[in-house]
C-alpha positions as YAML, in Angstrom:
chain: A
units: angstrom
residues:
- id: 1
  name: UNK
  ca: [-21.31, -0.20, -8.86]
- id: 2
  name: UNK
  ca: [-23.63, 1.65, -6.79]
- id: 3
  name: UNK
  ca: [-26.27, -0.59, -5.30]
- id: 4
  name: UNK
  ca: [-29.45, 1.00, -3.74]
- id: 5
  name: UNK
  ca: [-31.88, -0.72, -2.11]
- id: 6
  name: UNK
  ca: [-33.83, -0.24, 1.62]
- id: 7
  name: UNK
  ca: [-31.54, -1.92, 4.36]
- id: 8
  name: UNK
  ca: [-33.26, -5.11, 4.56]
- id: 9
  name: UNK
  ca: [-32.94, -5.91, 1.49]
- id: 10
  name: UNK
  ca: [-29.37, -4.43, 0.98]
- id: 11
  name: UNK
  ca: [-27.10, -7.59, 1.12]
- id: 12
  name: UNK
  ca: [-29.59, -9.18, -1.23]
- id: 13
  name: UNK
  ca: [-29.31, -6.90, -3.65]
- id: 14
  name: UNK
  ca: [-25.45, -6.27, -3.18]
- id: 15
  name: UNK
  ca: [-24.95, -10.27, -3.64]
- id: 16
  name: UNK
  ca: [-27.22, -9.82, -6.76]
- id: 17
  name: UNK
  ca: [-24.89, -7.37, -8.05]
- id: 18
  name: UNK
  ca: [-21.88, -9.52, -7.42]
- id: 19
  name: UNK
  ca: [-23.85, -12.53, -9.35]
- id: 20
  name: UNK
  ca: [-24.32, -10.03, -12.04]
- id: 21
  name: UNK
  ca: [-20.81, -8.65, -12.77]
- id: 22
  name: UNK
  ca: [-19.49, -12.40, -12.22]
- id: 23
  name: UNK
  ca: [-21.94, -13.49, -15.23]
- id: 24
  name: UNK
  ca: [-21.29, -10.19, -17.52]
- id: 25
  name: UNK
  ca: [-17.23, -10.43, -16.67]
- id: 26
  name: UNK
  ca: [-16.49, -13.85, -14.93]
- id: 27
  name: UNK
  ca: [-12.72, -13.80, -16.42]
- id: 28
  name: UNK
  ca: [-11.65, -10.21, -15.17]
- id: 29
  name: UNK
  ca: [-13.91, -10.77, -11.48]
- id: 30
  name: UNK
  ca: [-11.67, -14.07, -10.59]
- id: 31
  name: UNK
  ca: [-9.00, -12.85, -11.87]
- id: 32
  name: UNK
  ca: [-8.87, -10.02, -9.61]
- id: 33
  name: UNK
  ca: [-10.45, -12.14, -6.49]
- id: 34
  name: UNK
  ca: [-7.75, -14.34, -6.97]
- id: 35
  name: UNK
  ca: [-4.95, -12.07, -7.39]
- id: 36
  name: UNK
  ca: [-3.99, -12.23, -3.72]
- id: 37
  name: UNK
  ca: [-1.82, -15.32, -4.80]
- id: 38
  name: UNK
  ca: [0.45, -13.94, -7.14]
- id: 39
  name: UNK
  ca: [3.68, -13.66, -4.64]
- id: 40
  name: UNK
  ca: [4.75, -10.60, -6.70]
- id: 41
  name: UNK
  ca: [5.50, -7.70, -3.65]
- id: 42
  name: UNK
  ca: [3.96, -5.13, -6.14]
- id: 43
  name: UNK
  ca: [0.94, -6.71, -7.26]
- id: 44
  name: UNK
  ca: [0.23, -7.89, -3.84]
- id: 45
  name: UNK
  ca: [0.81, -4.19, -2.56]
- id: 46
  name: UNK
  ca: [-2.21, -2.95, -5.90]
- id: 47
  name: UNK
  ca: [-4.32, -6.35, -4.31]
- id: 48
  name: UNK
  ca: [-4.22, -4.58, -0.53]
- id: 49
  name: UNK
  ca: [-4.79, -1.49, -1.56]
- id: 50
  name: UNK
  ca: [-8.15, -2.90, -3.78]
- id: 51
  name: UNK
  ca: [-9.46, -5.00, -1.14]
- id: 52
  name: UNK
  ca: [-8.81, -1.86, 1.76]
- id: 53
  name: UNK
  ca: [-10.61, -0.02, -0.53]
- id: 54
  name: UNK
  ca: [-13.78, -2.48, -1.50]
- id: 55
  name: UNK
  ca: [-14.16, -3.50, 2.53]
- id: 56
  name: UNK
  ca: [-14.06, 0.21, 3.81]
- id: 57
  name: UNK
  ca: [-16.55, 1.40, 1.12]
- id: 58
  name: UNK
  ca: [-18.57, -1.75, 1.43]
- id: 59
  name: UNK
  ca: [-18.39, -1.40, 5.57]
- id: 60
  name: UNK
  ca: [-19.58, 2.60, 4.63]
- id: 61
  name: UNK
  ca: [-22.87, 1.57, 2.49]
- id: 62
  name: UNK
  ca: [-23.89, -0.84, 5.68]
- id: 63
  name: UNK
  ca: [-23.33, 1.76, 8.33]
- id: 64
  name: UNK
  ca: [-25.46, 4.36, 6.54]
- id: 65
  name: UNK
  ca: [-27.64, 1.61, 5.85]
- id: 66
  name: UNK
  ca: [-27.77, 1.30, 9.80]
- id: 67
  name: UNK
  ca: [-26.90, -2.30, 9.41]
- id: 68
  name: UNK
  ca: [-25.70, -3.77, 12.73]
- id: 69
  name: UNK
  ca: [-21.95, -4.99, 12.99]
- id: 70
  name: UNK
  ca: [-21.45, -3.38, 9.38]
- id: 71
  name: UNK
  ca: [-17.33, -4.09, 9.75]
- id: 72
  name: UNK
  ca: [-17.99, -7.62, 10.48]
- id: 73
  name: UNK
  ca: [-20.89, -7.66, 7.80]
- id: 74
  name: UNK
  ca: [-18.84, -6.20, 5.31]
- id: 75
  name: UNK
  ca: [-15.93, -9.00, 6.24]
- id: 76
  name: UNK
  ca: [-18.61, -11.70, 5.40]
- id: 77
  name: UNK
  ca: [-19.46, -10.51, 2.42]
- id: 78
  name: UNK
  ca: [-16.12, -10.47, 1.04]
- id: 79
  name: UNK
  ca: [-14.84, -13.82, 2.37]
- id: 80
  name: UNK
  ca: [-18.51, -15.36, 0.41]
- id: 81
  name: UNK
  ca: [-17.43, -13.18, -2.46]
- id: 82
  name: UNK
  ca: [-13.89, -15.28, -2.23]
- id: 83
  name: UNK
  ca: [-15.64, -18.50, -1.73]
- id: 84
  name: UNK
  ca: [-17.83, -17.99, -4.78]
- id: 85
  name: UNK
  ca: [-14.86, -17.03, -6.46]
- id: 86
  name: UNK
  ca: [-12.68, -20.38, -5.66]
- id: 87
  name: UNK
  ca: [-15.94, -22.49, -6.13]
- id: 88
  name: UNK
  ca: [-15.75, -21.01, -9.55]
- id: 89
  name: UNK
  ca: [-12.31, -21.35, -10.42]
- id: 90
  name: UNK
  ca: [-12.07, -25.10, -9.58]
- id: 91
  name: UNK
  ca: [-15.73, -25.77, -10.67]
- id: 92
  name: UNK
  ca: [-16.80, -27.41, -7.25]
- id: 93
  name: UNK
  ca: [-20.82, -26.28, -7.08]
- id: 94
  name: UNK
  ca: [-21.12, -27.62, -3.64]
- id: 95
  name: UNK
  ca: [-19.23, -24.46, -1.96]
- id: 96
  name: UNK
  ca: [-21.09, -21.81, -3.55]
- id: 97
  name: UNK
  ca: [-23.90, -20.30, -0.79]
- id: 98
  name: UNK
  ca: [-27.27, -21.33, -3.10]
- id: 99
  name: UNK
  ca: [-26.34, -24.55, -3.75]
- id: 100
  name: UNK
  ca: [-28.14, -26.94, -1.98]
...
């Protein structure tokens, strides 16, 4: 998914875009942020390789974005994008970052 929006506004929109595939495809999205636990060598190996790939093209759009700290930007956004994911899974509302 290629998200465009001016750099101020470009973590909004990206976490919109998360919210977005999560409601059009919530089995396939937490099935694949979850994946990390199967102990499987191979699947873990496919897992890596997938999350390598999301954080360096994630930590990419910030930096042209000129967003400060991009590799450390790009890290939060994928640990929320985990937490949203387990909040999810075991249905506990109180984890996920808009709940108040």
């Amino acid at each position: 998914m290629n998200v465009k929006a001016p750099p101020d506004k470009l973590k909004e929109a990206m976490s919109r875009a998360f919210n977005d595939l999560l409601d059009r495809n919530r089995n396939e999205i937490l099935v694949t942020m979850m994946a990390y636990t199967i102990p499987e060598t191979a699947i873990r190996e496919v897992v890596r390789e997938g999350f390598d790939q999301v954080y360096e093209q994630l930590k990419m759009k910030l930096e042209q974005a000129g967003i400060p700290e991009a590799a450390d930007e790009a890290k939060v956004f994928i640990g929320e994008g985990l937490l949203i994911a387990l909040s999810e899974t075991i249905q506990l509302e109180k984890l996920l970052p808009w709940h108040s």
